[in-house]
C-alpha positions in Angstrom: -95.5 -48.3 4.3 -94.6 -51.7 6.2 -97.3 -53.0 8.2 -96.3 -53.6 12.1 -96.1 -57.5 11.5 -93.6 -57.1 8.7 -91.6 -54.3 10.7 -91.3 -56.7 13.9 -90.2 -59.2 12.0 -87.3 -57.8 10.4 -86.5 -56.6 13.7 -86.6 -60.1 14.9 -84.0 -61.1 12.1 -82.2 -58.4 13.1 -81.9 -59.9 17.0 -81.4 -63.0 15.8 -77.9 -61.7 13.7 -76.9 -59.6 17.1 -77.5 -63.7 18.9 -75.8 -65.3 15.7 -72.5 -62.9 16.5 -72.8 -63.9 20.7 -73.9 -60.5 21.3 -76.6 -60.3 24.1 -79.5 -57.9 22.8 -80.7 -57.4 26.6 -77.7 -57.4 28.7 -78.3 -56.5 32.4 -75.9 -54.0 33.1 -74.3 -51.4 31.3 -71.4 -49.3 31.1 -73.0 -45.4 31.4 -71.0 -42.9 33.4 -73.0 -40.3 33.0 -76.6 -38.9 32.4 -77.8 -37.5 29.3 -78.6 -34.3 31.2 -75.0 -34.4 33.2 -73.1 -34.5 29.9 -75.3 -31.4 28.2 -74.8 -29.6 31.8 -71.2 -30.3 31.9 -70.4 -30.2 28.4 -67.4 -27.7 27.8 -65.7 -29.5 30.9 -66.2 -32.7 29.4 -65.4 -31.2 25.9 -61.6 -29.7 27.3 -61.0 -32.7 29.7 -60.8 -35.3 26.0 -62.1 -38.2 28.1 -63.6 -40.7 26.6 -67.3 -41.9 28.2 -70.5 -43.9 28.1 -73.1 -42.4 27.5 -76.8 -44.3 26.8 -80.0 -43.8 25.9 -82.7 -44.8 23.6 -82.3 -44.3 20.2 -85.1 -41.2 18.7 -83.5 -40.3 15.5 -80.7 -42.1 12.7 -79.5 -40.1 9.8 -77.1 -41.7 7.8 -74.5 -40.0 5.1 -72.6 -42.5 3.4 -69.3 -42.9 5.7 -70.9 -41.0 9.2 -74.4 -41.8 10.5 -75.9 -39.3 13.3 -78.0 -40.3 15.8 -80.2 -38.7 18.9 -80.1 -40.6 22.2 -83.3 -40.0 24.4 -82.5 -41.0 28.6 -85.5 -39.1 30.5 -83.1 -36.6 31.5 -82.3 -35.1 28.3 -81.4 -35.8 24.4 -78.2 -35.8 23.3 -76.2 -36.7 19.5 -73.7 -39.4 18.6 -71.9 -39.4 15.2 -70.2 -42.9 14.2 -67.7 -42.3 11.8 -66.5 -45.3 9.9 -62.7 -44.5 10.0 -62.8 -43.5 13.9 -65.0 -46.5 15.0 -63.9 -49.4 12.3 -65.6 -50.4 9.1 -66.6 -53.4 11.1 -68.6 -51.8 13.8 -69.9 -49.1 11.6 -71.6 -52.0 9.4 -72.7 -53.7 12.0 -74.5 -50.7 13.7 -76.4 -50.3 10.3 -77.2 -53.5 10.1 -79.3 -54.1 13.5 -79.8 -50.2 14.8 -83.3 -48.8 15.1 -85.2 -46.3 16.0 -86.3 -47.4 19.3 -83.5 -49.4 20.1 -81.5 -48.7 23.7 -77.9 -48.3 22.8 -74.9 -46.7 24.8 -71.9 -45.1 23.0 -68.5 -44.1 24.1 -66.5 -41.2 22.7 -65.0 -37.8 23.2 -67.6 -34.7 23.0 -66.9 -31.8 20.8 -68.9 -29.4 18.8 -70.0 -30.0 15.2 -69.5 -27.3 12.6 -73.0 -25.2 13.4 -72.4 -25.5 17.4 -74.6 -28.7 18.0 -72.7 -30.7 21.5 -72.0 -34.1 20.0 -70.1 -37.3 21.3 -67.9 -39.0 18.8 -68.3 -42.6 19.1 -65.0 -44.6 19.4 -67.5 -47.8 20.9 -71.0 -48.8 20.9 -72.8 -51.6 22.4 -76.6 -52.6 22.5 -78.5 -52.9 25.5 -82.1 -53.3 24.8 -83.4 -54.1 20.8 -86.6 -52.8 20.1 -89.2 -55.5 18.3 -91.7 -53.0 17.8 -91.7 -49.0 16.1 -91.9 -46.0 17.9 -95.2 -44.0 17.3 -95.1 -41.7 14.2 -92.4 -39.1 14.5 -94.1 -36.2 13.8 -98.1 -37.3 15.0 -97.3 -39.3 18.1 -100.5 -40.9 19.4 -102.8 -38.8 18.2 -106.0 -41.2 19.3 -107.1 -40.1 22.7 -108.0 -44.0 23.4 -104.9 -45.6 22.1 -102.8 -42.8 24.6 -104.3 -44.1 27.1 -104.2 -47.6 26.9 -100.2 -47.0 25.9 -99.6 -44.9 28.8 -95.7 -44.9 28.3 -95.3 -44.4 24.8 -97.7 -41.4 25.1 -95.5 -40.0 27.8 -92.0 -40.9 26.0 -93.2 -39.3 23.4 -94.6 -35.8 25.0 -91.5 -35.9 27.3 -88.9 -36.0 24.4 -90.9 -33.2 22.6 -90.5 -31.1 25.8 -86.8 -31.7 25.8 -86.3 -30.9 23.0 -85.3 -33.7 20.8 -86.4 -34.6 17.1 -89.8 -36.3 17.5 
């Protein structure tokens, strides 16, 4: 296992290629139309209408299978999946979000919703963009913070953590 210091700094190699490209890892606005929890609440709507929206949120969860890479957005409202596809979104994009994605990271996506093949509400992502890159991990997926001192003195991961469990998403 990589120790934290080794961990931030290939995250820091990582901002430095999104500042290499002219990308701005902490841009002060962003694009979101709609709430995590708006899009699972309004879901088949959104899934007939075919428009195409931003959603955002911070990034809980990547699995990647060769040519489409899930992923599990985490607002405060609610958790939600995105699934880049290399031919829908461009080789070039695709690559790029592999390169400098992680867990942790704030990213919003644009795309159409539909269903996957066993039922689960998805966006597919036609865009991406970063807003916020995350220098250091998330707690342990399936542990969280499990020293009562360390929960306290990290008030916020200790609650982003217990409220994401709540919700329902991966971790």
């Amino acid at each position: 296992m990589s120790s934290i210091d080794e961990i931030r700094d290939t995250r820091i190699k990582k901002l430095k290629l999104l500042q290499s490209k002219g990308i701005n890892p902490y841009p002060a606005e962003s694009q979101r139309e709609i709430s995590l929890k708006a899009a699972i609440d309004g879901f088949e709507d959104l899934e007939k209408s075919k428009e195409i929206k931003w959603i955002a949120g911070r990034v809980m969860s990547l699995r990647g299978q060769g040519a489409i890479v899930f992923a599990t957005l985490y607002d405060g409202t609610g958790s939600f999946q995105g699934l880049l596809k290399k031919d829908v979104i461009g080789a070039e994009k695709f690559d790029f979000w592999n390169e400098v994605v992680d867990i942790g990271d704030f990213v919003e996506i644009q795309g159409t919703f539909f269903k996957t093949n066993r039922g689960e509400k998805t966006l597919e992502v036609k865009d991406w963009r970063m807003l916020s890159k995350s220098l250091r991990p998330l707690p342990e997926k399936w542990h969280g913070l499990t020293d009562a001192e360390e929960r306290f003195r990290k008030r916020y991961l200790d609650i982003l953590m217990k409220e994401s469990k709540i919700l329902g998403s991966d971790p």
